[in-house]
Biopython code that builds the backbone (N, CA, C, O; Angstrom):
import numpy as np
from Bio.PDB.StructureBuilder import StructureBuilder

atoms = [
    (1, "UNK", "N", (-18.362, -0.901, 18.075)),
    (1, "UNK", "CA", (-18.667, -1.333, 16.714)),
    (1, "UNK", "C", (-17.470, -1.028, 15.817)),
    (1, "UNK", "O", (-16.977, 0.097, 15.730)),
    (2, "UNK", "N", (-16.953, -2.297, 15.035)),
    (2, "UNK", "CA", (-16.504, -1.801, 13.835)),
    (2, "UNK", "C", (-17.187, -2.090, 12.507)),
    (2, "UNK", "O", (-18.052, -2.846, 12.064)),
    (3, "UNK", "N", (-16.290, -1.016, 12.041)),
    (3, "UNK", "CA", (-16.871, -0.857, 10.198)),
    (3, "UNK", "C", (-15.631, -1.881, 9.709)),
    (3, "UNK", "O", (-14.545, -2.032, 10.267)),
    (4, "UNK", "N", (-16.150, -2.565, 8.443)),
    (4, "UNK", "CA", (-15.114, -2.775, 7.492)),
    (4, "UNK", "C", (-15.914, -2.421, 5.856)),
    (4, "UNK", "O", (-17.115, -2.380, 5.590)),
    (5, "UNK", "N", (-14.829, -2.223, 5.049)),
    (5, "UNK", "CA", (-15.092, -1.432, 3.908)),
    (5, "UNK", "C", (-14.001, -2.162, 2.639)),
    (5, "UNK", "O", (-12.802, -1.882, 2.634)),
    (6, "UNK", "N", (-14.584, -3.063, 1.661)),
    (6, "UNK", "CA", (-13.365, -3.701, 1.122)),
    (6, "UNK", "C", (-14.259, -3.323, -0.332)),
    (6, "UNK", "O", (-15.479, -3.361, -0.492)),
    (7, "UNK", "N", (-13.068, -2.911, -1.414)),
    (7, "UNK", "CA", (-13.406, -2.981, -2.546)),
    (7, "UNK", "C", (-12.358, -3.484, -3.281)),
    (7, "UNK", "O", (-11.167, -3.437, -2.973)),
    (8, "UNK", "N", (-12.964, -4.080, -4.491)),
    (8, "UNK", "CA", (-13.071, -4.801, -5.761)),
    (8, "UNK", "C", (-12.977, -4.160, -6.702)),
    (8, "UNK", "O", (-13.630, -3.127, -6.850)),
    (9, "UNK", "N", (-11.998, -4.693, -7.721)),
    (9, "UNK", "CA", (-12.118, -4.533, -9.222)),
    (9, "UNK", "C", (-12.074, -5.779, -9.593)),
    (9, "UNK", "O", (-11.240, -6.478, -9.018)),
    (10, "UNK", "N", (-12.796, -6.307, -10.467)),
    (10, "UNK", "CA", (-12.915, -7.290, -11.130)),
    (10, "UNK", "C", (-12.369, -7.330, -12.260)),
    (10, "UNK", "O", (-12.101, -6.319, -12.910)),
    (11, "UNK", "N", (-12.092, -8.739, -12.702)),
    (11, "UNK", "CA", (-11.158, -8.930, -14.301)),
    (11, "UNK", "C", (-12.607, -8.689, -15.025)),
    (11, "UNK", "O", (-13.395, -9.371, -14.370)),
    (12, "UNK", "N", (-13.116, -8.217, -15.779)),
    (12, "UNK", "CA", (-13.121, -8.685, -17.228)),
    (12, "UNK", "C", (-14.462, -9.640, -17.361)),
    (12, "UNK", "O", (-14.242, -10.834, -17.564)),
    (13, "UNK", "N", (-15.417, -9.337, -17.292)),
    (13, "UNK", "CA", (-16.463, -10.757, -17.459)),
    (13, "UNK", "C", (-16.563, -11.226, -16.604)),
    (13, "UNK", "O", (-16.928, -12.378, -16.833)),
    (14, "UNK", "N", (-16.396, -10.944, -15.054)),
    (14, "UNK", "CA", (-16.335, -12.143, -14.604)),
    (14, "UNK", "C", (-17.462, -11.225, -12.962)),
    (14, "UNK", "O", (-17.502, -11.441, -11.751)),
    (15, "UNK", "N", (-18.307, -10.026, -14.094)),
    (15, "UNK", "CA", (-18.885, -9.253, -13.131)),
    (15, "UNK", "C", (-20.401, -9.942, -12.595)),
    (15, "UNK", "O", (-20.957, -9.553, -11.568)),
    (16, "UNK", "N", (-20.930, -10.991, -13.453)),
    (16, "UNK", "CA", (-22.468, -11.645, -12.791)),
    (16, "UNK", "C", (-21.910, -12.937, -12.081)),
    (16, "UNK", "O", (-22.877, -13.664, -11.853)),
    (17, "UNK", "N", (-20.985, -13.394, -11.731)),
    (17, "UNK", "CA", (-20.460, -14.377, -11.060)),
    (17, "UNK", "C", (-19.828, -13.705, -9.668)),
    (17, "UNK", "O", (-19.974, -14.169, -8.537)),
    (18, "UNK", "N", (-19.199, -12.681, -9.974)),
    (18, "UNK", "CA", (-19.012, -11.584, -8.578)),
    (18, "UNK", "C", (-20.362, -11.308, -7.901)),
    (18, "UNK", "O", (-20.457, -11.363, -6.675)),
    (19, "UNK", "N", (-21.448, -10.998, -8.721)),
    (19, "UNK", "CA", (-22.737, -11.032, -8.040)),
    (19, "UNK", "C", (-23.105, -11.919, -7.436)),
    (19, "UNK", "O", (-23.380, -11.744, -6.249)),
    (20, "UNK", "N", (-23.209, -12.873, -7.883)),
    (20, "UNK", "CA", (-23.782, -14.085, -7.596)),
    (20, "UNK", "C", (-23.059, -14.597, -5.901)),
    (20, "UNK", "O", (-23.704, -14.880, -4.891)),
    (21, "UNK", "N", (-21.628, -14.578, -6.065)),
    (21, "UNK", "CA", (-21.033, -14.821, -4.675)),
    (21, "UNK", "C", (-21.274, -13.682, -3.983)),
    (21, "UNK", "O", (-21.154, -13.863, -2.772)),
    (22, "UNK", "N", (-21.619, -12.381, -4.344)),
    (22, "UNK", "CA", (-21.844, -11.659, -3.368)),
    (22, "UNK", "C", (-23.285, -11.737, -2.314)),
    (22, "UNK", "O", (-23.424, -11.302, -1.170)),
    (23, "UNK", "N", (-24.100, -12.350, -3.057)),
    (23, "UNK", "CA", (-25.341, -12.340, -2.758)),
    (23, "UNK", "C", (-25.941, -13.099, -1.583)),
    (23, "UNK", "O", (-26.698, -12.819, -0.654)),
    (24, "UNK", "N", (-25.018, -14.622, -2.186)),
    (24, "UNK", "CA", (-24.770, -15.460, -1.069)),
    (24, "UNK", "C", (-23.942, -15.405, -0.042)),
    (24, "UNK", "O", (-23.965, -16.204, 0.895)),
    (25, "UNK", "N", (-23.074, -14.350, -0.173)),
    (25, "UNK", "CA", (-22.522, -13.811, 1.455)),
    (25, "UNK", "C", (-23.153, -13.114, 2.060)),
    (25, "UNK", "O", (-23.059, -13.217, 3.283)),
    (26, "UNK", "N", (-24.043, -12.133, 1.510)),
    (26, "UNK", "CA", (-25.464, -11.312, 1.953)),
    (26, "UNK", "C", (-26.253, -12.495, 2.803)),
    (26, "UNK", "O", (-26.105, -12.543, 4.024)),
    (27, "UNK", "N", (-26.953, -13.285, 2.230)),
    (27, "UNK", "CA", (-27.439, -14.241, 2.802)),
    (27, "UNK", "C", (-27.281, -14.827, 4.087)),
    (27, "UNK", "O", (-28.047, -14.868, 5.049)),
    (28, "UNK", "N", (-25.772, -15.412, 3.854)),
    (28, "UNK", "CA", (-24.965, -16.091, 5.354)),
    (28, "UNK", "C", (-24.571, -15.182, 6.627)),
    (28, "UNK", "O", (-24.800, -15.411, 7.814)),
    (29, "UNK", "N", (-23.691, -13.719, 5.841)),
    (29, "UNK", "CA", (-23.604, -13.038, 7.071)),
    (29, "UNK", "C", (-24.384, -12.677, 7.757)),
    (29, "UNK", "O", (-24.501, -12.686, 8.983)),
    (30, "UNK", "N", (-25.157, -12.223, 6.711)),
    (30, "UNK", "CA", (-26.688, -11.313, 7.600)),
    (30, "UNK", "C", (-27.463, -11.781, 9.018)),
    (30, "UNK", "O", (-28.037, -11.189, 9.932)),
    (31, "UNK", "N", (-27.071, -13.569, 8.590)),
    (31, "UNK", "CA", (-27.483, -14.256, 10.257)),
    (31, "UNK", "C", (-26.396, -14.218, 10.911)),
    (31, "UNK", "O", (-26.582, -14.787, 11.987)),
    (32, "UNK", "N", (-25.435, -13.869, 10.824)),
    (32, "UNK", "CA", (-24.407, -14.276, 12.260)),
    (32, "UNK", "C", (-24.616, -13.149, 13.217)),
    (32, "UNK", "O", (-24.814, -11.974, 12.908)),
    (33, "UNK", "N", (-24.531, -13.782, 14.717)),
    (33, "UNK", "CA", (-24.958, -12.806, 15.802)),
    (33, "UNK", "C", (-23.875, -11.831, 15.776)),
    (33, "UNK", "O", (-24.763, -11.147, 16.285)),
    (34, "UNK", "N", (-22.922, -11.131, 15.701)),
    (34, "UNK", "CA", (-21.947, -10.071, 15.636)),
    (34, "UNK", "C", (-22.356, -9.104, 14.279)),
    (34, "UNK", "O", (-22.007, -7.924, 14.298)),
    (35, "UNK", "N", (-22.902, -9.497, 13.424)),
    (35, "UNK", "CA", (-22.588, -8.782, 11.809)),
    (35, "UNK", "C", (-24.028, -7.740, 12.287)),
    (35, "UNK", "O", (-25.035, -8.280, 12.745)),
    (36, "UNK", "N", (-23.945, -6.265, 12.109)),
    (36, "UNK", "CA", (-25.020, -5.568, 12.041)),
    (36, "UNK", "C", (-25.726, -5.041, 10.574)),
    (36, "UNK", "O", (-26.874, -4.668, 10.331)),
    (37, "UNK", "N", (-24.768, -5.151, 9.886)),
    (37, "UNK", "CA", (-25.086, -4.555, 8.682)),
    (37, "UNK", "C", (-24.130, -5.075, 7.539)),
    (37, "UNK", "O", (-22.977, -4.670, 7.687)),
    (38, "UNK", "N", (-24.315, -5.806, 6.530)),
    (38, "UNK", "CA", (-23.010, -6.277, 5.182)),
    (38, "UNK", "C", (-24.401, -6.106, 4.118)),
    (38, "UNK", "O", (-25.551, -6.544, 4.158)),
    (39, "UNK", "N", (-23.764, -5.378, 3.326)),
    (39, "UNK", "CA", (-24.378, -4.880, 1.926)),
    (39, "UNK", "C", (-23.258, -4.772, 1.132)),
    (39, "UNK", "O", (-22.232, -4.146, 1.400)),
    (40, "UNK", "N", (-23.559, -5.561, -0.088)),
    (40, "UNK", "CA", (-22.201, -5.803, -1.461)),
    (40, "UNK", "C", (-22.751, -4.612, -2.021)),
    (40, "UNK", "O", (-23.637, -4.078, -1.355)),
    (41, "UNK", "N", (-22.367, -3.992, -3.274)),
    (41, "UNK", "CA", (-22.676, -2.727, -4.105)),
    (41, "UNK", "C", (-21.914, -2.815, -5.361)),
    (41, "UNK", "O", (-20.699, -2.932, -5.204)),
    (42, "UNK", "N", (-22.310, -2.788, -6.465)),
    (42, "UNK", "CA", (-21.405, -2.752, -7.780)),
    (42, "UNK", "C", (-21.654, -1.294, -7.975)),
    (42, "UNK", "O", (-22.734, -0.705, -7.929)),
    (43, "UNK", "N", (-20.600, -0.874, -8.177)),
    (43, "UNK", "CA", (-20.670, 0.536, -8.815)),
    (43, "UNK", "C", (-21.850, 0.842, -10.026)),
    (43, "UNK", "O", (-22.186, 0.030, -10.888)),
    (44, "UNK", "N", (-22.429, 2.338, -9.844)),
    (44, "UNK", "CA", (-23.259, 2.581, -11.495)),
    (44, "UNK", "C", (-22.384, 3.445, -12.286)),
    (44, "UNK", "O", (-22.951, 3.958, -13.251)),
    (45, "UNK", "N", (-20.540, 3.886, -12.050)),
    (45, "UNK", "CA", (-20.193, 4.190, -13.327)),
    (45, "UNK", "C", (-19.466, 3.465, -13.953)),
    (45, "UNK", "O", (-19.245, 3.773, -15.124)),
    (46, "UNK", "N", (-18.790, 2.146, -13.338)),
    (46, "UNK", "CA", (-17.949, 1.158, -13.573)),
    (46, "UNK", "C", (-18.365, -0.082, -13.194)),
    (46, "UNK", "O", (-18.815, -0.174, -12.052)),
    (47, "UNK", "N", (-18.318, -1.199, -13.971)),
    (47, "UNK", "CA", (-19.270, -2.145, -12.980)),
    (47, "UNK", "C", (-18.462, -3.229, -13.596)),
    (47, "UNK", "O", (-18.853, -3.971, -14.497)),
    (48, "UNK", "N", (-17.352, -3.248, -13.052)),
    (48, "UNK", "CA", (-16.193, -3.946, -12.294)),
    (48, "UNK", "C", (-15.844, -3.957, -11.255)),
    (48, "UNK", "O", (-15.331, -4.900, -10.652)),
    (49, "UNK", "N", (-16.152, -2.515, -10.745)),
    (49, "UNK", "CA", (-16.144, -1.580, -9.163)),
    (49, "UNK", "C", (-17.067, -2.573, -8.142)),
    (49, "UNK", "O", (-18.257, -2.292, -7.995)),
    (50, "UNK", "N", (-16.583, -3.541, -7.562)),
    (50, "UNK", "CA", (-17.846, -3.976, -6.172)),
    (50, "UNK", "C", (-16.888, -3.250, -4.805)),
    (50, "UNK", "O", (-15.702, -2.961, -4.645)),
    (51, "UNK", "N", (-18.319, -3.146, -3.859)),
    (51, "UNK", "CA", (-17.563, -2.294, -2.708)),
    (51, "UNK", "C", (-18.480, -3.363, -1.774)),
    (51, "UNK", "O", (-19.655, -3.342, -2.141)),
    (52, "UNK", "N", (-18.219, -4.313, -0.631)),
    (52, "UNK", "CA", (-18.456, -4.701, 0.533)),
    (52, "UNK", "C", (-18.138, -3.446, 1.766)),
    (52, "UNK", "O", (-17.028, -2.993, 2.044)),
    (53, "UNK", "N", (-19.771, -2.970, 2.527)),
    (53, "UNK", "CA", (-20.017, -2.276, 3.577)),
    (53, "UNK", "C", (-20.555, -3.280, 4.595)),
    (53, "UNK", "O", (-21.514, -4.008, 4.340)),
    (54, "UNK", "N", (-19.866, -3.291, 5.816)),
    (54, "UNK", "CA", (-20.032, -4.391, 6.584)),
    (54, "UNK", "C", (-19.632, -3.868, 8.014)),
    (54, "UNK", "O", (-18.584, -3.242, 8.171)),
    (55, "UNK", "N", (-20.530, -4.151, 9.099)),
    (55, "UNK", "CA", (-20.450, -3.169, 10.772)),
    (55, "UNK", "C", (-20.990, -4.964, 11.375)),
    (55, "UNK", "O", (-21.759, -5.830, 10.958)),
    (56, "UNK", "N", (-20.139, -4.816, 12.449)),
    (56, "UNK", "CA", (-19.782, -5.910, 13.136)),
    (56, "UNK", "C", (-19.685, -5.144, 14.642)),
    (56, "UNK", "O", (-19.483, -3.937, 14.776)),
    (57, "UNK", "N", (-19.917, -6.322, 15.990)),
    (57, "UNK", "CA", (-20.472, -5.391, 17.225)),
    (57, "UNK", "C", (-18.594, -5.325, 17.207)),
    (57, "UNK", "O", (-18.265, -4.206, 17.601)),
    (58, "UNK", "N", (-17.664, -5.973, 16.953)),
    (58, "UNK", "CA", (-16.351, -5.875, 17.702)),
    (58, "UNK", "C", (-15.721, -6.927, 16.799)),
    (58, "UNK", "O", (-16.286, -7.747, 16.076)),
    (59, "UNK", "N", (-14.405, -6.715, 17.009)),
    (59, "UNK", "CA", (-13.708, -7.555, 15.771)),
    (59, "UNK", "C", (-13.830, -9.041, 16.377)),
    (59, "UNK", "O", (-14.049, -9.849, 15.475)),
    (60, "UNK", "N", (-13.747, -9.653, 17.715)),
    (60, "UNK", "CA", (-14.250, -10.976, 17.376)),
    (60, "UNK", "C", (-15.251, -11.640, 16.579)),
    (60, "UNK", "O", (-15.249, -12.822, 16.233)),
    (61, "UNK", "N", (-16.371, -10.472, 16.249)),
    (61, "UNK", "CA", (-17.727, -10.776, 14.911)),
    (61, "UNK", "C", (-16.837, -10.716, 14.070)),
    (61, "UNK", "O", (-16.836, -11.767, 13.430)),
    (62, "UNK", "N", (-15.943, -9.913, 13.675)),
    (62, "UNK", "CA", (-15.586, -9.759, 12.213)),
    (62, "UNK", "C", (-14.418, -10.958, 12.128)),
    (62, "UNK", "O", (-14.152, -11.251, 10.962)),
    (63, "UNK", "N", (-13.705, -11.670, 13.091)),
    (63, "UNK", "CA", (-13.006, -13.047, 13.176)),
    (63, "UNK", "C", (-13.892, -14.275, 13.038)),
    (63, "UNK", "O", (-13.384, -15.266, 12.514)),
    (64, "UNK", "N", (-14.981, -14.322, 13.389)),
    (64, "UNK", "CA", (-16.235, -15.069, 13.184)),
    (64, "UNK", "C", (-16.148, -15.042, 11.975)),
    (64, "UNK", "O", (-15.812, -16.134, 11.517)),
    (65, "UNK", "N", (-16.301, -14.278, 11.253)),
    (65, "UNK", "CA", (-17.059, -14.032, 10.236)),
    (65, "UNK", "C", (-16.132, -14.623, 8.846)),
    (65, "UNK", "O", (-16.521, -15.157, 7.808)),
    (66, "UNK", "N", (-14.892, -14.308, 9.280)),
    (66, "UNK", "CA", (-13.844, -14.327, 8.685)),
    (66, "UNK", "C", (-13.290, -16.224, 8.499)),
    (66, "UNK", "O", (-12.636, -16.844, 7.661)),
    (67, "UNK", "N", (-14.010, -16.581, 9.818)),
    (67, "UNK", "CA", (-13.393, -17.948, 10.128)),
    (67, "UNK", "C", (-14.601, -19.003, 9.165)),
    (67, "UNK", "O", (-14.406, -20.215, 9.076)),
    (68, "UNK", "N", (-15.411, -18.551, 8.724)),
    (68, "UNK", "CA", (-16.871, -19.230, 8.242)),
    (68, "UNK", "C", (-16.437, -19.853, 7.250)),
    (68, "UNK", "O", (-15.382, -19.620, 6.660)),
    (69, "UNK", "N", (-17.315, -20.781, 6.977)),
    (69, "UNK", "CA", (-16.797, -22.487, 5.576)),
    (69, "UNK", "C", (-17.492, -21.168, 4.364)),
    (69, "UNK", "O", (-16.904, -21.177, 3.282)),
    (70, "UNK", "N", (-18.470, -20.269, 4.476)),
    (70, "UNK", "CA", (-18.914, -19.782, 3.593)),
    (70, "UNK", "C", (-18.013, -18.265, 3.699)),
    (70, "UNK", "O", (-18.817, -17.337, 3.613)),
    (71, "UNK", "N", (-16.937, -17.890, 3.820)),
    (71, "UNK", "CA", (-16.101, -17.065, 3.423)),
    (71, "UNK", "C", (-14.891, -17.542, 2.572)),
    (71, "UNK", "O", (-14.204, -16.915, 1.765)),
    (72, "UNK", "N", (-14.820, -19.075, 3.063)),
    (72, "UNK", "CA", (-13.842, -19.542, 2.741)),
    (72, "UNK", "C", (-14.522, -19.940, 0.827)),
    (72, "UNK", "O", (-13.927, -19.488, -0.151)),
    (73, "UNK", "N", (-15.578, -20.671, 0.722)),
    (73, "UNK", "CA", (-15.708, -20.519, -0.304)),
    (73, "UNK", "C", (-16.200, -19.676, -1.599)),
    (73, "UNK", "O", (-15.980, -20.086, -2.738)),
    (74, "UNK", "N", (-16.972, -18.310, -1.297)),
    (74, "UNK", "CA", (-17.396, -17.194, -1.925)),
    (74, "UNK", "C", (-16.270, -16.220, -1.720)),
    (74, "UNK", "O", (-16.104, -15.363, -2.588)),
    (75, "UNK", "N", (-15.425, -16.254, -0.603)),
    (75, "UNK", "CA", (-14.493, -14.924, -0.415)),
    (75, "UNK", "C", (-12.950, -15.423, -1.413)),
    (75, "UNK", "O", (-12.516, -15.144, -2.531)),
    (76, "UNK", "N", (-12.555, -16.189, -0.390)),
    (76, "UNK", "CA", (-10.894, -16.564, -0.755)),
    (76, "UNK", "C", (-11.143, -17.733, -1.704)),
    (76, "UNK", "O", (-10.194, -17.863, -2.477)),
    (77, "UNK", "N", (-12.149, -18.653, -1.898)),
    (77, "UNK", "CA", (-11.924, -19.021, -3.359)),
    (77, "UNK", "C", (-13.006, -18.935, -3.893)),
    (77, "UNK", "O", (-13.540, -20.000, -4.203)),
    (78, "UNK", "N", (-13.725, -17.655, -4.194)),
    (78, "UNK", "CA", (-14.754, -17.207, -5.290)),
    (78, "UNK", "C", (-14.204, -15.929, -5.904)),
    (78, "UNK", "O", (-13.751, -15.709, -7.027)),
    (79, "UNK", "N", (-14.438, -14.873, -4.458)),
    (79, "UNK", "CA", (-14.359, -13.663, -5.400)),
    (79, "UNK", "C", (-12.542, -13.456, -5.469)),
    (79, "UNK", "O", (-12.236, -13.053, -6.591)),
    (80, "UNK", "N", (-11.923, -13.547, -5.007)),
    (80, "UNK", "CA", (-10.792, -13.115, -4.956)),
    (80, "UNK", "C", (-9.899, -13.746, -5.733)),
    (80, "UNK", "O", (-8.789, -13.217, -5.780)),
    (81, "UNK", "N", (-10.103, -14.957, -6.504)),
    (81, "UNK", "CA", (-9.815, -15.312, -7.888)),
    (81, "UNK", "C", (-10.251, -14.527, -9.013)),
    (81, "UNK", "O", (-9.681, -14.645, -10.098)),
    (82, "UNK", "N", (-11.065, -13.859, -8.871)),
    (82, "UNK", "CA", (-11.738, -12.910, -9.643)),
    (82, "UNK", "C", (-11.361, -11.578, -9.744)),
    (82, "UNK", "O", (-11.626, -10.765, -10.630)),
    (83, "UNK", "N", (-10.899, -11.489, -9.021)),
    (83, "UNK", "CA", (-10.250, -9.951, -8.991)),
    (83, "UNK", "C", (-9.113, -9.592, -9.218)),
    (83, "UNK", "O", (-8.140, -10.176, -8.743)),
    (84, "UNK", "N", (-9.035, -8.592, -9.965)),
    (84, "UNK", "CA", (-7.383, -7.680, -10.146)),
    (84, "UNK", "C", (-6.971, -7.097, -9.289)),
    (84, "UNK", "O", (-5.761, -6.887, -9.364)),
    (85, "UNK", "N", (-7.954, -6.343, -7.628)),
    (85, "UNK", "CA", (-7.383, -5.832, -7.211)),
    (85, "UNK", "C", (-8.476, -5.958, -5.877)),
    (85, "UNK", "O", (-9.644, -6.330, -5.988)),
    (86, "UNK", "N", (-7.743, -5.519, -4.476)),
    (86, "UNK", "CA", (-8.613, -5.883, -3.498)),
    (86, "UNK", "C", (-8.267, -4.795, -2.623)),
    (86, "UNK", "O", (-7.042, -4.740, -2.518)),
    (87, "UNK", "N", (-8.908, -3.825, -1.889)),
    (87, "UNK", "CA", (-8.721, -3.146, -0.829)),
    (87, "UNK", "C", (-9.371, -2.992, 0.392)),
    (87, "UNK", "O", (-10.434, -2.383, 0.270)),
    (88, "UNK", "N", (-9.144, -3.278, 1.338)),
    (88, "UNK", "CA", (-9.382, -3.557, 2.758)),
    (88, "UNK", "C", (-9.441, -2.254, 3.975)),
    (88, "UNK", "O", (-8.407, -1.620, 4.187)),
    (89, "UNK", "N", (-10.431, -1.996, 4.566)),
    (89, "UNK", "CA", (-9.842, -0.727, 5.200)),
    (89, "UNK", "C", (-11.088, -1.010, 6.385)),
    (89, "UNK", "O", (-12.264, -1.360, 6.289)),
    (90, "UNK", "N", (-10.224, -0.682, 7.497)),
    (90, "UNK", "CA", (-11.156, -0.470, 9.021)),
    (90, "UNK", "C", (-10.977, 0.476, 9.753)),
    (90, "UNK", "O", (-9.908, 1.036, 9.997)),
    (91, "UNK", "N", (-12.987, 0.932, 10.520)),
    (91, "UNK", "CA", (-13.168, 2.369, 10.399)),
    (91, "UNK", "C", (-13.706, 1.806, 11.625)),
    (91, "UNK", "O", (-13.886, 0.603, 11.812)),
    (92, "UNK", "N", (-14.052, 3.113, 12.783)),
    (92, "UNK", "CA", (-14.784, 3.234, 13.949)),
    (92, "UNK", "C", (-15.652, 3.966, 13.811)),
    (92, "UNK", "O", (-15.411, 4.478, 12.717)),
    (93, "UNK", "N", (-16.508, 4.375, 14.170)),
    (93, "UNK", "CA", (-17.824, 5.446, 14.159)),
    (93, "UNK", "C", (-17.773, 6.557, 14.885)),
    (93, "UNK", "O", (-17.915, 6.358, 16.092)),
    (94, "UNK", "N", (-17.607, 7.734, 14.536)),
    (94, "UNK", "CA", (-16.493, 9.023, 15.396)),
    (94, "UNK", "C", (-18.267, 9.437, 16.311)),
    (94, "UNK", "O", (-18.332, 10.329, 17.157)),
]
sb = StructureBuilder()
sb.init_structure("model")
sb.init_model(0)
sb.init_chain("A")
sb.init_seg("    ")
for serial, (resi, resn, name, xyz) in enumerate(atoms, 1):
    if name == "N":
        sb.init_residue(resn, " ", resi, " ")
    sb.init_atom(name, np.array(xyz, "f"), 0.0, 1.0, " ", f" {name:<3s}", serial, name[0])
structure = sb.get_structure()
């Protein structure tokens, strides 16, 4: 299994439209056979702060996942027009 762990800062207003695409990636991933777990999260002391938690059986799920018409339009052209800043990080389960 891998983990992936990506957070968000958002510009400025543009935090119920970050929801909104997040929700519908909730939706789509949640059925693909590799994805075990993707939950979006807006921060409660900053809520510009979104954090994507996401466990996949092996990175070909997370290339799946990555390769989808619905990443392409909520990820690389929804949220990530939206954002000031993006961080990416992959974890194993000790």
């Amino acid at each position: 299994m891998i983990v992936l762990v990506v957070n968000y800062r958002m510009k400025p207003g543009t935090e119920e439209l970050a929801k909104e695409y997040i929700r519908k990636m909730q939706q789509n991933t949640r059925k693909e056979p590799g994805c075990r777990l993707y939950v979006g999260h807006q921060s409660l002391e900053d809520p510009l702060l979104f954090c994507f938690y996401e466990q996949y059986d092996d990175q070909a799920a997370l290339d799946a996942h990555r390769a989808s018409s619905y990443f392409a339009e909520y990820v690389t052209n929804g949220l990530t027009p939206l954002a000031e800043a993006r961080q990416a990080r992959l974890f194993e389960p000790v």
